[in-house]
DSSP file (Angstrom, degrees, kcal/mol; ACC not computed):
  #  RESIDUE AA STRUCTURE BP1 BP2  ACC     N-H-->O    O-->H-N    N-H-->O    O-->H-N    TCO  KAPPA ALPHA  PHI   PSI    X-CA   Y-CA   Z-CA
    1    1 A X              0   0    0      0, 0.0     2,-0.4     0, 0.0     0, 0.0   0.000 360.0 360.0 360.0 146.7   28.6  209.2   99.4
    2    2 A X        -     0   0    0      1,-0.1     3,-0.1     3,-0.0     0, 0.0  -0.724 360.0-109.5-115.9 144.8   29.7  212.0   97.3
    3    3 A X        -     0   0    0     -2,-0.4     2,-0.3     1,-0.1    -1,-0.1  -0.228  38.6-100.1 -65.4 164.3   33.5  212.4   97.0
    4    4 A X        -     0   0    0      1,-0.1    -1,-0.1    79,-0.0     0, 0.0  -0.660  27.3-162.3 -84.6 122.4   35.1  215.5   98.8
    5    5 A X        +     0   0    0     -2,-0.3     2,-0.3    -3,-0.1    -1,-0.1  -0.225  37.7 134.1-122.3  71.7   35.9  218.5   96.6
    6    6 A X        -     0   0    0     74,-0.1     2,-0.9     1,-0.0    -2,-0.0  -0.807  62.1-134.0-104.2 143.2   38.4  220.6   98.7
    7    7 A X        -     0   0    0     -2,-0.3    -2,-0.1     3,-0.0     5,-0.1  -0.869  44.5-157.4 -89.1  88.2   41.6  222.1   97.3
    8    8 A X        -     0   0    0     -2,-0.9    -1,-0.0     1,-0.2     0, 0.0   0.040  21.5-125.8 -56.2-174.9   43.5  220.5  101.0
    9    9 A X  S >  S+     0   0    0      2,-0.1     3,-3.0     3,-0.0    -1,-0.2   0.769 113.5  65.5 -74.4 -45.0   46.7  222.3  101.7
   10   10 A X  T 3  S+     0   0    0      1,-0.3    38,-0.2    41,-0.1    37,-0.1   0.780  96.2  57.6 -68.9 -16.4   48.3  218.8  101.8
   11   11 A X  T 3  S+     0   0    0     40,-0.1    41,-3.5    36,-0.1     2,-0.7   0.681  87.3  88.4 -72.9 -18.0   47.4  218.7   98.0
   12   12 A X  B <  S-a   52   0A   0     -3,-3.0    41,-0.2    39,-0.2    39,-0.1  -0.673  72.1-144.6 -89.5 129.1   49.5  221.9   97.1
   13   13 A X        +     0   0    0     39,-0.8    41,-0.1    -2,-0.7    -2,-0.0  -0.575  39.6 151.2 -75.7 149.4   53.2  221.1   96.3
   14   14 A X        +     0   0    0     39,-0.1     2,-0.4    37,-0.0    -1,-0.2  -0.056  36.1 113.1-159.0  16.1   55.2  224.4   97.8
   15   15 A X     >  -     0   0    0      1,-0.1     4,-0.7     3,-0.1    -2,-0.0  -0.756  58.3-157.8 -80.0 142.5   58.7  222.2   98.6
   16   16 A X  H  > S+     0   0    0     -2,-0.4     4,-0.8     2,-0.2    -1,-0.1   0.361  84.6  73.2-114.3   6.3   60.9  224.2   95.8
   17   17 A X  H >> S+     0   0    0      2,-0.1     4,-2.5     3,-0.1     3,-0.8   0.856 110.8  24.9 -41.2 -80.7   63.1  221.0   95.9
   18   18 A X  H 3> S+     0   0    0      1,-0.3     4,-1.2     2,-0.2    -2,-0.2   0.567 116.4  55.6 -70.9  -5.7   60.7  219.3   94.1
   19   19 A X  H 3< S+     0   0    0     -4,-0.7    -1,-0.3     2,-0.2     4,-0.2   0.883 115.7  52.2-109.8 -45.6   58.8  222.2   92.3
   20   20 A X  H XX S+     0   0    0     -3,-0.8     3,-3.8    -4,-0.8     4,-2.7   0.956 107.5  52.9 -23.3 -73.0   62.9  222.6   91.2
   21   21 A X  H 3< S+     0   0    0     -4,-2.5     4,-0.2     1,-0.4    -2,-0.2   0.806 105.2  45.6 -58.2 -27.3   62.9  219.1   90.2
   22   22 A X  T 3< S+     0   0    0     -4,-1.2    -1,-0.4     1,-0.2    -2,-0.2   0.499 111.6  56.1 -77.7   5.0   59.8  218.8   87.8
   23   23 A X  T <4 S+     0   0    0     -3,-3.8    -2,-0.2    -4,-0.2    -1,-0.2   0.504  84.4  94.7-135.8 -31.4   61.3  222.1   86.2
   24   24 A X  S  < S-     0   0    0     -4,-2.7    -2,-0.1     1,-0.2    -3,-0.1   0.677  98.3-119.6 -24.8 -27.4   64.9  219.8   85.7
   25   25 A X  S    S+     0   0    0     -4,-0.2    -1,-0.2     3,-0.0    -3,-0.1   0.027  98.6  85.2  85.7  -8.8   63.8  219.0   82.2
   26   26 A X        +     0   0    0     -5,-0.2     2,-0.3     2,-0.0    -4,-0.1   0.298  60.0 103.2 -86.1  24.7   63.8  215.1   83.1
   27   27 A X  S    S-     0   0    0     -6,-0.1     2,-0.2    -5,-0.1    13,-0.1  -0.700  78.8-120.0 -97.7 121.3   60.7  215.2   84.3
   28   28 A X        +     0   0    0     -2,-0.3    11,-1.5    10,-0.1     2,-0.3  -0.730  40.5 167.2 -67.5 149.3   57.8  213.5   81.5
   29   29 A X  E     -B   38   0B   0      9,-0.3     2,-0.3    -2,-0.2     9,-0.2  -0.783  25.1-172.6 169.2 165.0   55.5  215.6   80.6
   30   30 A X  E     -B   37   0B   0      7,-1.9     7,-1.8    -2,-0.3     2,-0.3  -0.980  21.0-135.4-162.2 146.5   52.5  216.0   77.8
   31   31 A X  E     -B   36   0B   0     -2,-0.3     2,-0.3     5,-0.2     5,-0.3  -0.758  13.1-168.5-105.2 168.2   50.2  219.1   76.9
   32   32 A X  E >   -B   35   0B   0      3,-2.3     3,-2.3    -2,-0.3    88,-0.1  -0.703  55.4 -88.9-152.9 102.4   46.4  219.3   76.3
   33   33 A X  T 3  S+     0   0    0      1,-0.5    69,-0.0    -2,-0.3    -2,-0.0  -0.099 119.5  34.1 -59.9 142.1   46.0  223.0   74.9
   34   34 A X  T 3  S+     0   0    0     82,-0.1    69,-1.5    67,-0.0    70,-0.6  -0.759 128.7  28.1 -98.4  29.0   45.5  225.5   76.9
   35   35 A X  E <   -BC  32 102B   0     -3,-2.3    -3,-2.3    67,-0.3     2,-0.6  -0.997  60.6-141.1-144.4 173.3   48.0  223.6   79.8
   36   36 A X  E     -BC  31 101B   0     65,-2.7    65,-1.7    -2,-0.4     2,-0.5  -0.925  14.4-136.8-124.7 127.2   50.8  221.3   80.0
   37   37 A X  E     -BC  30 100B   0     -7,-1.8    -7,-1.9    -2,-0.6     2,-0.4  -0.888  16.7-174.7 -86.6 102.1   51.2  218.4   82.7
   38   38 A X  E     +BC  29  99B   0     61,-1.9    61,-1.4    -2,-0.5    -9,-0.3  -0.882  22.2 178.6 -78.6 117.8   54.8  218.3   84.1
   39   39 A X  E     + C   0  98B   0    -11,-1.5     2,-0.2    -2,-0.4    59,-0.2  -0.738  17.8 160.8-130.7 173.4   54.7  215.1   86.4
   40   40 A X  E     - C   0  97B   0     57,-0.7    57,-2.0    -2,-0.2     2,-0.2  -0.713  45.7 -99.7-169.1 167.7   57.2  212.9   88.8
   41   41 A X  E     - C   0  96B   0     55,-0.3    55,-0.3     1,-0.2     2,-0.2  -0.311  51.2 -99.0 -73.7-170.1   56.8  210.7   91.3
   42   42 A X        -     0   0    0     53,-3.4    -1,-0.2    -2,-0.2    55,-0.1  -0.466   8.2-139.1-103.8 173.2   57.2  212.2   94.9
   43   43 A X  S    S+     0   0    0     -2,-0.2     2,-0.3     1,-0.2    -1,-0.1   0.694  97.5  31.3-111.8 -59.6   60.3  211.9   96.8
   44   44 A X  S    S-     0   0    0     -3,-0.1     2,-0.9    50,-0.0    -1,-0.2  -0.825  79.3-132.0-104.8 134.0   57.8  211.3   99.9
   45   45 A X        -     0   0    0     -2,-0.3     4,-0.1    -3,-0.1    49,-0.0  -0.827  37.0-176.2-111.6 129.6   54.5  209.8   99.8
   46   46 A X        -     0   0    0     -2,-0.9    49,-0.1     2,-0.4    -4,-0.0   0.346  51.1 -65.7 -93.2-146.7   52.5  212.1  101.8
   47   47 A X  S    S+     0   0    0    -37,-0.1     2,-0.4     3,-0.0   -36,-0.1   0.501 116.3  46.7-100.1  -5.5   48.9  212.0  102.9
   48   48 A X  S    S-     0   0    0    -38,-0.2    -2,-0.4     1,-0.0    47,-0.1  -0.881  74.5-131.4-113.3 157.0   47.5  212.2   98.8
   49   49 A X  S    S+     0   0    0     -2,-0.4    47,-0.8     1,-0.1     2,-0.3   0.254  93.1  44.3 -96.7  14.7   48.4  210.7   96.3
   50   50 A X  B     -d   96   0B   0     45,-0.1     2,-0.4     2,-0.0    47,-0.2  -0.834  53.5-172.1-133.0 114.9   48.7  213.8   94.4
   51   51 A X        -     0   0    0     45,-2.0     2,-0.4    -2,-0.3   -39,-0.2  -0.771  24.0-164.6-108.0 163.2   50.3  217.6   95.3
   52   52 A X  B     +a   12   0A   0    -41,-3.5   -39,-0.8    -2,-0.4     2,-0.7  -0.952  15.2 175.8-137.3 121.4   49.5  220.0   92.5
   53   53 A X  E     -e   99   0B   0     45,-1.4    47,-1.7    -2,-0.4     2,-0.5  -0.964  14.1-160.2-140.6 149.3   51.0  223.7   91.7
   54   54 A X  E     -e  100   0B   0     -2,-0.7     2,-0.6    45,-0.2    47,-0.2  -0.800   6.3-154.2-132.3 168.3   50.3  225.5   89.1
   55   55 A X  E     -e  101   0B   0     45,-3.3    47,-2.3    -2,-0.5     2,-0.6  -0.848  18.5-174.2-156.0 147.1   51.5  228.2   87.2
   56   56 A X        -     0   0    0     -2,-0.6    11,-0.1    45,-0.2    47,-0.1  -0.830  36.5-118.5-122.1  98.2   50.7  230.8   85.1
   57   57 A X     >  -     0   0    0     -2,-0.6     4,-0.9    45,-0.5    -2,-0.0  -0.162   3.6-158.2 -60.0 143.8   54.2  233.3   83.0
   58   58 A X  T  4 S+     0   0    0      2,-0.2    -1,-0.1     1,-0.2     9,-0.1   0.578  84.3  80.3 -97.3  -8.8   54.1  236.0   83.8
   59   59 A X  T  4 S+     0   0    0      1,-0.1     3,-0.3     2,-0.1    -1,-0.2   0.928 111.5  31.4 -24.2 -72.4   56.3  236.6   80.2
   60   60 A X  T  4 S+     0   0    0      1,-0.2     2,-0.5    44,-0.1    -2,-0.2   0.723 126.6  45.0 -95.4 -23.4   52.6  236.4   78.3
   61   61 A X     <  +     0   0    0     -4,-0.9     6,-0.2     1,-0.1    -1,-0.2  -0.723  60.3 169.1-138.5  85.3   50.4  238.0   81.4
   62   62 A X        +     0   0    0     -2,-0.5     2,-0.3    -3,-0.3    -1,-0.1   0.555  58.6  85.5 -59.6  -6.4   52.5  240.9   82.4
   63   63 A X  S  > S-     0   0    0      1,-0.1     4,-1.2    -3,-0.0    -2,-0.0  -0.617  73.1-145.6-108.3 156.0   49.3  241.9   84.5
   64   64 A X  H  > S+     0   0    0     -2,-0.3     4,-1.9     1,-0.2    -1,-0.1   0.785  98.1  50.8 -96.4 -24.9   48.9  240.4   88.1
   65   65 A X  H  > S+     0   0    0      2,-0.2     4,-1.4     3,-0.2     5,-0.2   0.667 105.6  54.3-104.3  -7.4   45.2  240.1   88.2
   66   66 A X  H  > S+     0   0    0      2,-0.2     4,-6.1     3,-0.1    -2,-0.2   0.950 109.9  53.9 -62.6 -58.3   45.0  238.2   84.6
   67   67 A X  H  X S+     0   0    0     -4,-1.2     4,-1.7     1,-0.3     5,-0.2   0.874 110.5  47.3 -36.5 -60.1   47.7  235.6   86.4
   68   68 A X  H  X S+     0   0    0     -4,-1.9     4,-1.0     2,-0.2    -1,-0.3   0.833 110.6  43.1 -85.2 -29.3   45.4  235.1   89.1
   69   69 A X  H  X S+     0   0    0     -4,-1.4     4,-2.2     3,-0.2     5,-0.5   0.891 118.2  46.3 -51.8 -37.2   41.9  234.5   87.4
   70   70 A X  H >X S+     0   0    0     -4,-6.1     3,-6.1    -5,-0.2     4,-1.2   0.743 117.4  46.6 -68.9 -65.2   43.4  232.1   84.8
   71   71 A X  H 3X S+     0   0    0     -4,-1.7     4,-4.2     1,-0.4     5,-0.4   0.658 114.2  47.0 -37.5 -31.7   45.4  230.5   88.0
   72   72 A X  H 3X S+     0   0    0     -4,-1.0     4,-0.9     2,-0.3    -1,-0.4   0.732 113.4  49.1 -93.6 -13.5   42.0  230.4   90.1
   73   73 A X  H <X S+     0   0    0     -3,-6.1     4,-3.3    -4,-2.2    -2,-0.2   0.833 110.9  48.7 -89.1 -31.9   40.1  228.8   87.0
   74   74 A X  H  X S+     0   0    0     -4,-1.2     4,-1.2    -5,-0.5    -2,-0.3   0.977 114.8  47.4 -65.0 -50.5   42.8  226.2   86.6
   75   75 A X  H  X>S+     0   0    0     -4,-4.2     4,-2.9    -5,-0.3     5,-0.6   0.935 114.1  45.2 -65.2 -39.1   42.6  225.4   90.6
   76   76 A X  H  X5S+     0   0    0     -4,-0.9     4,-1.2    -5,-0.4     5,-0.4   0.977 109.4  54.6 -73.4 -26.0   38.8  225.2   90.5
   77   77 A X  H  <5S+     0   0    0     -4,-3.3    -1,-0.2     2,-0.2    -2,-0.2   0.894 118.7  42.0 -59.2 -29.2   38.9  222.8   87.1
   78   78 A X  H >X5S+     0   0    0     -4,-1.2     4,-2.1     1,-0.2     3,-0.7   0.996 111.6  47.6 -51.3 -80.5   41.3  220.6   89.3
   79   79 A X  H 3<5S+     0   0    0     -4,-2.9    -1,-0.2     1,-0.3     4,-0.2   0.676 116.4  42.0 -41.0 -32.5   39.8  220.6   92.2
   80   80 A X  T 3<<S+     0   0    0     -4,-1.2    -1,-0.3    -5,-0.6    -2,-0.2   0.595 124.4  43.4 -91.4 -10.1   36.1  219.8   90.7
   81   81 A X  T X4 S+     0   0    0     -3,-0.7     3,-1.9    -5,-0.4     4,-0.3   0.818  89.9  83.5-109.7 -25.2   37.9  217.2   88.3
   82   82 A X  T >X S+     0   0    0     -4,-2.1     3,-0.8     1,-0.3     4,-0.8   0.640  71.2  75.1 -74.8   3.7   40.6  215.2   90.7
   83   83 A X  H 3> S+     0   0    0      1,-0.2     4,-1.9     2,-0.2     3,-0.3   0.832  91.5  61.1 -73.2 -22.7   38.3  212.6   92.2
   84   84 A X  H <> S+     0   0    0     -3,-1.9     4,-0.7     1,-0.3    -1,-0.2   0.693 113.9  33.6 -59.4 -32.6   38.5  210.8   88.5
   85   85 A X  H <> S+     0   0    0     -3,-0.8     4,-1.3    -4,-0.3    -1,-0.3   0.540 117.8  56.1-101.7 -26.2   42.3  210.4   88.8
   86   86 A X  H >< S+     0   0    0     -4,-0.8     3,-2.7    -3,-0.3    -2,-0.2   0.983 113.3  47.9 -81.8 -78.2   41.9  209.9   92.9
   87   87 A X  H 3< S+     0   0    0     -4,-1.9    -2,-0.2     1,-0.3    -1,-0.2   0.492 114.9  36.9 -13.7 -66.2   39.6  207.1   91.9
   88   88 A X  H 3< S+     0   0    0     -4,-0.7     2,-0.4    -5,-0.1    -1,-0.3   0.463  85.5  99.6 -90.3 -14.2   41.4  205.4   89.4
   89   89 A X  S << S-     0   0    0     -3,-2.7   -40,-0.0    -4,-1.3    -4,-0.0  -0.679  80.4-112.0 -87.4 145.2   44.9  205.4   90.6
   90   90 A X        -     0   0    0     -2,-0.4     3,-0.5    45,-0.2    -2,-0.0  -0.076  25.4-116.0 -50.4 156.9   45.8  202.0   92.3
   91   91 A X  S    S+     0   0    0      1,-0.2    -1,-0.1     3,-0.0    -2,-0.0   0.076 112.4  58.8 -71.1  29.6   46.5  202.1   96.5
   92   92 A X  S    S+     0   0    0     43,-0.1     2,-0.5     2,-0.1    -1,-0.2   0.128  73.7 111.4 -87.3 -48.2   49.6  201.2   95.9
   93   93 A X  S    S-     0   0    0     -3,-0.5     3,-0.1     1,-0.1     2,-0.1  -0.426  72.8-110.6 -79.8 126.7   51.0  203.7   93.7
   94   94 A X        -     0   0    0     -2,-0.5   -49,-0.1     1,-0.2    -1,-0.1  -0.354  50.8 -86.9 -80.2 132.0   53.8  205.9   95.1
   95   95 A X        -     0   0    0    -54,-0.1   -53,-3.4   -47,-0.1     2,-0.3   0.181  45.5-145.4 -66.6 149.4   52.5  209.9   95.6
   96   96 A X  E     -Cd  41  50B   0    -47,-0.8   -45,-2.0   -55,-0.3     2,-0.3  -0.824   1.4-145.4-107.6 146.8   52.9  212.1   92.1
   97   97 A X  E     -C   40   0B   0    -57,-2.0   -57,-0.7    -2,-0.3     2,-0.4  -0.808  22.7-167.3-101.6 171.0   53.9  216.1   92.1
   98   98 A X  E     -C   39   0B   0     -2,-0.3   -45,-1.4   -59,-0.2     2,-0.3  -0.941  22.2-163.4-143.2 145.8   52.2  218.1   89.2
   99   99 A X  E     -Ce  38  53B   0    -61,-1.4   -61,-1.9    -2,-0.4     2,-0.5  -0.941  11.4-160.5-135.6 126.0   52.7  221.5   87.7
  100  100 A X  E     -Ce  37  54B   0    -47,-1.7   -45,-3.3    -2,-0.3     2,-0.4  -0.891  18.7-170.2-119.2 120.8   49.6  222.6   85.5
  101  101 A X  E     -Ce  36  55B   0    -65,-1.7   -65,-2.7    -2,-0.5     2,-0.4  -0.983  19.6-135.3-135.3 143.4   51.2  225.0   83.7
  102  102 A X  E     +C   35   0B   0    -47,-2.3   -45,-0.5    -2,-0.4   -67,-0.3  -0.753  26.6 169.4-101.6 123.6   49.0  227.7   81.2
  103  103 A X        +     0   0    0    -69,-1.5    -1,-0.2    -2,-0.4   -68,-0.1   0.415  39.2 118.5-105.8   5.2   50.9  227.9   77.9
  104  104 A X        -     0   0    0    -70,-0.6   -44,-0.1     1,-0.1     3,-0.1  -0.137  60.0-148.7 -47.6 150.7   47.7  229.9   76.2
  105  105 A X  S    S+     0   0    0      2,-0.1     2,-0.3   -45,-0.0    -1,-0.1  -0.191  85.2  47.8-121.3  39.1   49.1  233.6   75.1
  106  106 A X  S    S-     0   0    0    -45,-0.0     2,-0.4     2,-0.0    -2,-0.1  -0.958  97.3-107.9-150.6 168.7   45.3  234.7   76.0
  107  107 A X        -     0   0    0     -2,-0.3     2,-0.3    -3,-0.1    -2,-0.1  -0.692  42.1-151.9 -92.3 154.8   43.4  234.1   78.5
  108  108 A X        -     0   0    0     -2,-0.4     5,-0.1     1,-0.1    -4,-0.0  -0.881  23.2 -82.2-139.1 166.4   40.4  231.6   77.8
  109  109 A X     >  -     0   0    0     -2,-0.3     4,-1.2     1,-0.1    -1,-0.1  -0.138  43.0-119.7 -67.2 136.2   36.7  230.6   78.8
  110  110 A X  H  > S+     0   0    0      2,-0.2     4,-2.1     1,-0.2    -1,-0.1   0.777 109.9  64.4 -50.2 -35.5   36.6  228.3   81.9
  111  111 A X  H >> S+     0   0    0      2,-0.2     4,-3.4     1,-0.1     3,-0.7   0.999 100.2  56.3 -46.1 -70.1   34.9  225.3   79.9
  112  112 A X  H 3> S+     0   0    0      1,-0.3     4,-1.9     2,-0.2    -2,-0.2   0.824 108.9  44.7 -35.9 -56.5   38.1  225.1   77.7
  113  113 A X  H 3X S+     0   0    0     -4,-1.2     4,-2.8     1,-0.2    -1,-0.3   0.855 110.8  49.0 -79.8 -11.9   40.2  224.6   80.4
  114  114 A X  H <X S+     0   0    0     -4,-2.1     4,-2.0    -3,-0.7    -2,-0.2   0.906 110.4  54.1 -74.9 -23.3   38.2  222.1   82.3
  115  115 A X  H  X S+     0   0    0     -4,-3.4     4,-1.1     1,-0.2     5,-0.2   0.986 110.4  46.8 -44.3 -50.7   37.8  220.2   79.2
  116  116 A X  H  X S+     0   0    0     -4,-1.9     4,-2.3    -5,-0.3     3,-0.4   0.854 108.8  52.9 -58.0 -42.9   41.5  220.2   78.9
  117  117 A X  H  X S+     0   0    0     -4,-2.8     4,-1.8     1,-0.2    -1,-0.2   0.963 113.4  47.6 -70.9 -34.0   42.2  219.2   82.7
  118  118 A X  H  < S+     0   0    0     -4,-2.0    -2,-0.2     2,-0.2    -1,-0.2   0.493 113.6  41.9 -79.6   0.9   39.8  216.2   82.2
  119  119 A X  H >X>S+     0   0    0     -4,-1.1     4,-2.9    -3,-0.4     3,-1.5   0.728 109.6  61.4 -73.4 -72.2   41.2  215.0   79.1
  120  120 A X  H 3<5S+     0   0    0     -4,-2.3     4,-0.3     1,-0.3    -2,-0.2   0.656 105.3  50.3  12.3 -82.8   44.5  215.8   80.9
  121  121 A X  T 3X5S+     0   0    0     -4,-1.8     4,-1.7     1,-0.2    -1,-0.3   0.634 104.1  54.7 -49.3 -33.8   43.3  213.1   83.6
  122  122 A X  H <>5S+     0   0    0     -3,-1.5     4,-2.1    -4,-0.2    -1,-0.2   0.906 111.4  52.6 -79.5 -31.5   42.5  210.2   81.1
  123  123 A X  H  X5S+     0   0    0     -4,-2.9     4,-0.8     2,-0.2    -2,-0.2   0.613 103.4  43.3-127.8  36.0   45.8  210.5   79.9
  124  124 A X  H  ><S+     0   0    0     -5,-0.6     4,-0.9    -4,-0.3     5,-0.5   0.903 113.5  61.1 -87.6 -63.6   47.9  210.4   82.3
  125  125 A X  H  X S+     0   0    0     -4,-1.7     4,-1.6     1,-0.2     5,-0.3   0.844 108.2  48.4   3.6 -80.8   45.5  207.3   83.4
  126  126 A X  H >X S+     0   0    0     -4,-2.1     3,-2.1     2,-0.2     4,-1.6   0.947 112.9  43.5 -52.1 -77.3   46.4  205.9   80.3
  127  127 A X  H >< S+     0   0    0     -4,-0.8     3,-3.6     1,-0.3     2,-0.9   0.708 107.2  55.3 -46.3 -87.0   50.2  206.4   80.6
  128  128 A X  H 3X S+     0   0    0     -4,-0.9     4,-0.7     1,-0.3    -1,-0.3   0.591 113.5  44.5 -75.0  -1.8   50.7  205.4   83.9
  129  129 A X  H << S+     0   0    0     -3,-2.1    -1,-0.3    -4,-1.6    -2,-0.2   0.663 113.8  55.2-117.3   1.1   48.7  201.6   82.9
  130  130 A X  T << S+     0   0    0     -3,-3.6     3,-0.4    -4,-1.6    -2,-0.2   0.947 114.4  35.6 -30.6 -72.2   50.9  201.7   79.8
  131  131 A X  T  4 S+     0   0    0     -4,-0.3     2,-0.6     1,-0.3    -2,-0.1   0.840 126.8  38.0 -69.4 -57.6   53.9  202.0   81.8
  132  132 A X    ><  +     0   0    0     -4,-0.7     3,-0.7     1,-0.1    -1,-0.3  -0.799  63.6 167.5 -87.3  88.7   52.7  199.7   84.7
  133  133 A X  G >  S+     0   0    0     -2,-0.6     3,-0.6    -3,-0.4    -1,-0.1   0.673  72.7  58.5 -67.7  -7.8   50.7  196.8   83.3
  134  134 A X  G 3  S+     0   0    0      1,-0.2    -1,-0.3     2,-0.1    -5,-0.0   0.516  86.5  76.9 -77.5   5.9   50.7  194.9   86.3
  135  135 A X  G <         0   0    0     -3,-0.7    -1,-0.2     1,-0.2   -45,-0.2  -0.070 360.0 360.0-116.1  52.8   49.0  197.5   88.3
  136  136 A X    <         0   0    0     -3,-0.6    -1,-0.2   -46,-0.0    -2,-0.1   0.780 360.0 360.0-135.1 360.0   45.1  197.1   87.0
């Protein structure tokens, strides 16, 4: 059966507690050019084990319809890419927020950032069985 590849609602973070709290600066984080993974665990563990927002300055893409293609190529690299991370994180493991955030100062080809989100995903993988060896 082939996994489901729907951007759900329940998968977009829009509490501005928490979208606050990843933005706190104690939040870890790591980049893979063109974006940077700000992560936490969740406060709540909802019905995913991941909620995702992303965001795109409007400081480097002064234009509203630039913002929103790179935003809508970052959703769809996600979206086509999170079953790897769905996959591989334990059932166990307490729900994450993300903020995929563009730090490119141009906009770039959609391959480059889906490389970037699936590299992204192996290493975060990779930290989070660093951090918790017990959990593999």
């Amino acid at each position: 059966m082939k996994p489901k590849k729907k951007f759900l609602k329940a998968e977009r973070l829009k509490s501005r507690k928490a979208i606050e709290r990843l933005f706190s600066g104690k939040s870890p984080s790591f980049a893979q050019y063109p974006i940077r993974l700000v992560f936490r665990e969740s406060e709540d563990k909802g019905e995913v084990p991941v909620q995702v927002t992303i965001s795109v300055p409007k400081r480097k893409f002064p234009k509203a319809v630039h913002r929103n293609r790179i935003r809508r190529q970052v959703r769809e690299a996600w979206r086509l890419n999170k079953h790897r991370l769905y996959q591989k994180l334990p059932s166990d493991t307490p729900g994450y927020d993300f903020i995929l955030l563009y730090v490119a100062r141009e906009p770039l080809p959609y391959a480059q950032i889906e490389q970037a989100i699936q590299v992204m995903i192996r290493r975060f993988l990779k930290k989070q069985r660093s951090a918790n060896p017990s959990a593999q």
